[in-house]
N, C-alpha and C positions, 0 to 999 in steps of 0.2 A: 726097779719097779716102773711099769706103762704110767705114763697119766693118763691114759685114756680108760676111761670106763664105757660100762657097759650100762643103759638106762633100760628099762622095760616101763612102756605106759600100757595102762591098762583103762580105757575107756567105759564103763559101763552106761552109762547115761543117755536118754533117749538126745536125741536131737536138742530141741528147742524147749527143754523143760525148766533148765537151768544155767549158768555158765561154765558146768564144770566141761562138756567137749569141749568148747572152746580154749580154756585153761591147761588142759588135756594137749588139746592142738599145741599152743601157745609153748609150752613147758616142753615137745619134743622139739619143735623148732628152733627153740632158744640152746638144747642142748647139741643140737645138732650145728647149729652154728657155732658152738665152742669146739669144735672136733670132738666129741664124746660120739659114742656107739649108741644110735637110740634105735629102739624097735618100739611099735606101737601095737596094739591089738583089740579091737573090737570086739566087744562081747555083751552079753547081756542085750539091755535096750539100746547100746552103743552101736549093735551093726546096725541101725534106722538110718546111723549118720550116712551111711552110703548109699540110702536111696537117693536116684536120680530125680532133677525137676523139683528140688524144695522148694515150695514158694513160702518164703519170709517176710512179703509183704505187710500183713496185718500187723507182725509182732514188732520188739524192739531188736530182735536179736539179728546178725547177720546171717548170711547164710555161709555154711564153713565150704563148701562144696569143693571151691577154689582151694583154700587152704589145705584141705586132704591130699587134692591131687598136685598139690607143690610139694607136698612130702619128701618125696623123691627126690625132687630138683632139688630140694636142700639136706641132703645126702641121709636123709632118715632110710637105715640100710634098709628095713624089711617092715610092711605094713601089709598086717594079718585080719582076717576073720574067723574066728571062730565057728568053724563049721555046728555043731550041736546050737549056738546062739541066733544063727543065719535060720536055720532048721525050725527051732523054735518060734521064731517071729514071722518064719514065711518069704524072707527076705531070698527073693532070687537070684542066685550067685552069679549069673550070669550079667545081673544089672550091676555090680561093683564096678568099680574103675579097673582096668583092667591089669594096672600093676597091684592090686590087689593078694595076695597071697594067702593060701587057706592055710587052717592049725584046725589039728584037733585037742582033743582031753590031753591027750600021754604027750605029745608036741608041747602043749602052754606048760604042762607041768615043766617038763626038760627046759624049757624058758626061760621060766620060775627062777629054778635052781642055778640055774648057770649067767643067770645078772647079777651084776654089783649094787645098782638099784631099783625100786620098783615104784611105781607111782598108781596108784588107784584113784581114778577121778567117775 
């Protein structure tokens, strides 16, 4: 039997409302540094997190913007948006980072099903 698993994060949370992107962020990174298999995916008010030019100034929170686009460098194999959730919010696909990759409905389903874990932040 693999030790490697299979992680799916599942983002829903706007930007800067709470710590869960962050923890989100945090929690793929962390897994991805152990050699595990993470995929992440934006959804809901989670694809905000890829508008470009957040400014974080007023608040206390950082800005992840950096963090998203390290994803990659730290071998998080595939970071998704949810096309219907992009759609919904208005969010222009063309503004993602550009290792971005889209999912739709029946894609996150097949996701779903075929991780060892799931994480909902």
């Amino acid at each position: 039997m693999s030790s490697v698993q299979s992680y799916l994060i599942l983002t829903r949370s706007s930007p800067y409302g709470s710590h869960k992107p962050k923890a989100a962020l945090d929690m793929a990174l962390t897994a991805a540094a152990f050699e595990q298999e993470v995929s992440i995916v934006f959804l809901d008010d989670g694809v905000l997190q890829l508008l470009p030019n957040q400014d974080t100034e007023s608040s206390s929170l950082k800005n992840m913007s950096k963090m998203i686009s390290a994803l990659k460098i730290y071998e998080v194999k595939h970071v998704y948006v949810h096309i219907p959730s992009a759609e919904k919010t208005g969010l222009d696909l063309s503004d993602a980072p550009n290792d971005v990759e889209t999912i739709t409905d029946k894609s996150l389903q097949d996701l779903v099903s075929s991780s060892d874990h799931i994480m909902v932040f």
